[in-house]
Structure formats: C-alpha cells, structure tokens
N, C-alpha and C positions, 0 to 999 in steps of 0.2 A: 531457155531456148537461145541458142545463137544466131546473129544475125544472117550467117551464112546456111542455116537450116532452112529449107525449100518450103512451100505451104502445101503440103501433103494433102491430094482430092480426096473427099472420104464420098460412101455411094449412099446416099439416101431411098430410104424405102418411101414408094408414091402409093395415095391411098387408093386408086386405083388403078387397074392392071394400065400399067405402062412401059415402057425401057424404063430402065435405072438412071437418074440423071444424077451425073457427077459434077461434084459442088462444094467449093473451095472453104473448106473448115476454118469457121470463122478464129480472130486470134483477137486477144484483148488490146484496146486505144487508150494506151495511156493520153494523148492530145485530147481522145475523145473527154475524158473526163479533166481535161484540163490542166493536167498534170506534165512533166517536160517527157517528152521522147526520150527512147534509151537510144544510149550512143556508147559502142564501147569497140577501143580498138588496141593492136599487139603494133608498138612500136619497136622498128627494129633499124639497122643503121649498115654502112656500106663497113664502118670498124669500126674499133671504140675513140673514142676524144672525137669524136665527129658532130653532138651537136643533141645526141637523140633528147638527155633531159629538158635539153633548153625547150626543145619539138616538143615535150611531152609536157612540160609545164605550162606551157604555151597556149595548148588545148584548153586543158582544165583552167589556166586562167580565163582564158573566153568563155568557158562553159558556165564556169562558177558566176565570172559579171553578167551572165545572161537570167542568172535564178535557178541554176541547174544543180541540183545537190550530186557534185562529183567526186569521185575520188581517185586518188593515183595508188599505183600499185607498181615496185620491183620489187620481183619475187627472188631475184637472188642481186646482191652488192657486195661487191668484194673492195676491200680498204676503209674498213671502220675502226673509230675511234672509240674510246671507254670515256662519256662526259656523263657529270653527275649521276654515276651508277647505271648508265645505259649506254648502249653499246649505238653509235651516231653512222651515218655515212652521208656523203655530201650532198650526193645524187637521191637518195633517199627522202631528206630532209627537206630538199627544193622541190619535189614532187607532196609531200603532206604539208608544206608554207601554204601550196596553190591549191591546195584541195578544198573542199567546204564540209566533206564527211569526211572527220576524223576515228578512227578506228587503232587498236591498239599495234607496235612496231610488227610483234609478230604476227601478226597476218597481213598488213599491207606490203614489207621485206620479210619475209619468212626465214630466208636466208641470208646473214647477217652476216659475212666472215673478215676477219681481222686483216689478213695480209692482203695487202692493192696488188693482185695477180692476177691469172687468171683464175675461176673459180674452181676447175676441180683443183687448182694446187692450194688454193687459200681453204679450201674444206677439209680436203687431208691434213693440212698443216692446224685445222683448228678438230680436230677427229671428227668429221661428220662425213652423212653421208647427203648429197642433195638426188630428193626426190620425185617424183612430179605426184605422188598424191596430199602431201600438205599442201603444194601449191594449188593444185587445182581448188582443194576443200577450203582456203584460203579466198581464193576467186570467189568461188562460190558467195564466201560470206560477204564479200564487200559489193558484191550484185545485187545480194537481198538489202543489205542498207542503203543503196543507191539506187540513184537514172543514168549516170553515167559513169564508167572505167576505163580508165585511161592506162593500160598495162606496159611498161616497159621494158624490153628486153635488157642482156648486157651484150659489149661488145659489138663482137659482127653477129651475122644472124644463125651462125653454127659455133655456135663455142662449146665446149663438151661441159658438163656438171660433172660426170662419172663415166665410167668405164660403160655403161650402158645407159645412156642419158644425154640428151644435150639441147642447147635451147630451139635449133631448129622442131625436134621433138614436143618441145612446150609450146611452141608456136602450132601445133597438130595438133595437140590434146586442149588447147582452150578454143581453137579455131576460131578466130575473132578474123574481121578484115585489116590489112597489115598499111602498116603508112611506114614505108623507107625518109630516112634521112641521109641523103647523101651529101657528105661532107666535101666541097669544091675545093679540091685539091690537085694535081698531078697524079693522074693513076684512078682517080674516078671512074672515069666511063667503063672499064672492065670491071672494076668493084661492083658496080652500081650493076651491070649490065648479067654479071656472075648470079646476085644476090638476086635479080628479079627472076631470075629461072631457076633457083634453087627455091624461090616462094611458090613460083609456079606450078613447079617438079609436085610442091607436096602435097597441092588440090586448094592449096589458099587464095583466098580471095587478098589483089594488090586495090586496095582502095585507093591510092596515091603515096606522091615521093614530095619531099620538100627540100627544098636545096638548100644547105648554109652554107656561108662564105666563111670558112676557117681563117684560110690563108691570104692574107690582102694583099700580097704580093702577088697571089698567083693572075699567071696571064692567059688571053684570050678565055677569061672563063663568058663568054657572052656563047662562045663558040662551042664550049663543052654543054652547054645547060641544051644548047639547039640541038646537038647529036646525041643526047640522053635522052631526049623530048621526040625524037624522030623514032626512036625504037622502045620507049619504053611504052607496055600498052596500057598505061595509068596515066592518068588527071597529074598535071603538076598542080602542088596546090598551096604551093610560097617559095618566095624565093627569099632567103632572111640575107639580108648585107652582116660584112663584117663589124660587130660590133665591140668598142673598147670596154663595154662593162654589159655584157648582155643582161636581160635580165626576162624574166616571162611576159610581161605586161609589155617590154620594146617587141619581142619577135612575134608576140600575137598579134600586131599589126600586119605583119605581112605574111600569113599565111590564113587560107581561106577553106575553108572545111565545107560551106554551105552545099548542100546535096548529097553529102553523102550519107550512107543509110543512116538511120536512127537519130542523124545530125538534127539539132530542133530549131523549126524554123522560128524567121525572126519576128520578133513580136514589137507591136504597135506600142 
C-alpha cells in the first residue's frame, strides 16, 4: 500500500434494518504493536550534482539512529566502477554505508551502468535495456524487508531511461510522496519552480524540498530560499549549509522530516 493510497469506506451490513453506514476500513498499526512506522519516500532534485544523495543519506541516517530498520534504494546509477569483482557506484555505496537493511546490489541499484552519462546513453553503451518492471519488483522486495525506503532518483526529475521510459515515469509507478532538493545555485528558482509543476502535473503528492548550499559564493541566496518558499506549496524542511567535507550524519542535522506521513515519531 502506498502512502498516497486513500482509506477507501467499505458499507457494512447492520443487523438490523437500518441505512447502511459507511465506515472507514480499518488498516494495520505498525506503532500499534510497537514496531517503527513505515516512511518511504522518491527523492528527486532541481538537476544532478545538486545534493539529492547527501538529502537521501541523510534521512536514512536519521532513520536508522532512531531504530528504524531502513533501507536506500537507486534504482538506476550511471558511472560505476569494477572493485573486487563488483561493479561499485559512489552514490550507490553512500546510500547502503547509511542503511541498516542490507540487501543484495541488484535489487537495491538494479541498474548499474558503467559510463557516468546520462542513463539511456550509459545503458546502450552497456547493451541494456532500463525497465520499470525490475524496479518496481525490486521496490517491492526491499518494502517487505523493511519500515522504511528511502528511493532515490537520478539526475533531474525527467531524465529519460529509454525511448519509452523515464524517471519522471518511475516517480508514477512507485508513487511514493517526493521530497525535492534544490540545489542554491543561480538559476534555481525556475528549476525548482519547473520541477514542482512537473511533480504536480503527474498527481504526486510534494511532501517537501530541502535546500543545499552548493555554491558558497553564491549571493543573495537568503533572498532566493524566501521566493522559493513564497510559491512553493510544500514544507521547507532543511536548509543544509555549504559544507567542506559533507557527510550524512553533518546534513542530518539540519533537515527535519518530523510530520510527515509515516515519519516515526520521537521516542522517550
């Protein structure tokens, strides 16, 4: 079940003659039985180099020091390496450091491709074809071994896999709530502003944007984060400074997830 799935009223038969009263089909509590909340969301970003792993790692390391058995998941990375007989990516690797359920490469990146391109040219270039039903079947598995998935896109949030495929696509078919990372840079606030009506457009739910400071030169960024914030209709919900050696456990400091769906609250 997705988080964005509605609680559908089923009609209950009364044992005697009455109206039909309608009455919201009970759903299972994980809290109720003690167990952490599921939280699972599609991270996607204003372009690439902008911040999304750090955003994604970031999560799952808050999740994980909470007791949260989480996992990360990019389903597709394009520019891997061949270490010790497996095929590595950077982004990849800093997403399964931060995770606490570990699962094997091909199902957490499904799609693994050699040349740092974009992905349909590094999948031609490696003869494949990227699809969305290993990913999804992929998703699927790492939901049944978890409480929480932390999915990250590539790129921007429309990059093409194939000639009939692309991530905005995959961002529909797993329909998770989306958390943007907009990268503070020159050229933002159209990026950021593109990206949240193309999430819109597709019936996604924007659960929030997090801001990272890429560029520490850049100026008036006090001034961009207010005009982002005035139109975008989502939760800011970090604003990460620029850091010299980022790392997941620095920028989980300053972004704050608490409320939002299936987020688990904080425990005594």
């Amino acid at each position: 079940m997705s988080l964005n799935d509605p609680i559908v009223p089923v009609v209950t038969e009364p044992v005697i003659d009455a109206e039909p009263v309608l009455v919201a089909e009970p759903q299972p509590s994980l809290a109720a039985e003690g167990l952490p909340s599921r939280f699972c969301c599609f991270v996607t970003g204003t372009d690439t180099e902008i911040g999304k792993t750090l955003v994604s790692a970031a999560i799952l390391h808050t999740l994980v020091a909470g007791g949260v058995r989480a996992c990360g998941m990019k389903p597709v990375a394009a520019g891997a390496t061949l270490r010790d007989g497996e095929l590595h990516n950077d982004d990849a690797d800093m997403l399964v450091a931060e995770s606490s359920v570990h699962l094997p490469v091909n199902i957490t990146t499904p799609y693994m491709l050699r040349e740092a391109c974009a992905p349909h040219i590094a999948a031609r270039l490696d003869g494949v074809t990227i699809e969305p039903v290993p990913i999804i079947a992929a998703y699927a598995e790492i939901a049944a071994a978890s409480d929480a998935v932390v999915v990250e896109g590539v790129g921007g949030f429309r990059v093409p896999f194939s000639d009939l495929f692309d991530s905005a696509q995959l961002a529909e078919q797993l329909n998770l709530p989306v958390i943007l990372v907009v990268g503070l840079r020159l050229g933002c606030i159209s990026h950021a502003l593109l990206t949240v009506e193309a999430i819109i457009a597709r019936g996604l739910v924007l659960a929030g944007w997090v801001v990272n400071e890429i560029d520490p030169d850049m100026r008036f960024g006090d001034e961009n984060v207010e005009a982002l914030a005035e139109r975008i209709p989502a939760r800011l919900l970090g604003r990460i400074p620029y850091l010299d050696q980022p790392t997941a456990a620095e920028a989980a400091k300053f972004i704050d997830l608490a409320g939002l769906p299936g987020w688990p609250s904080a425990r005594d």
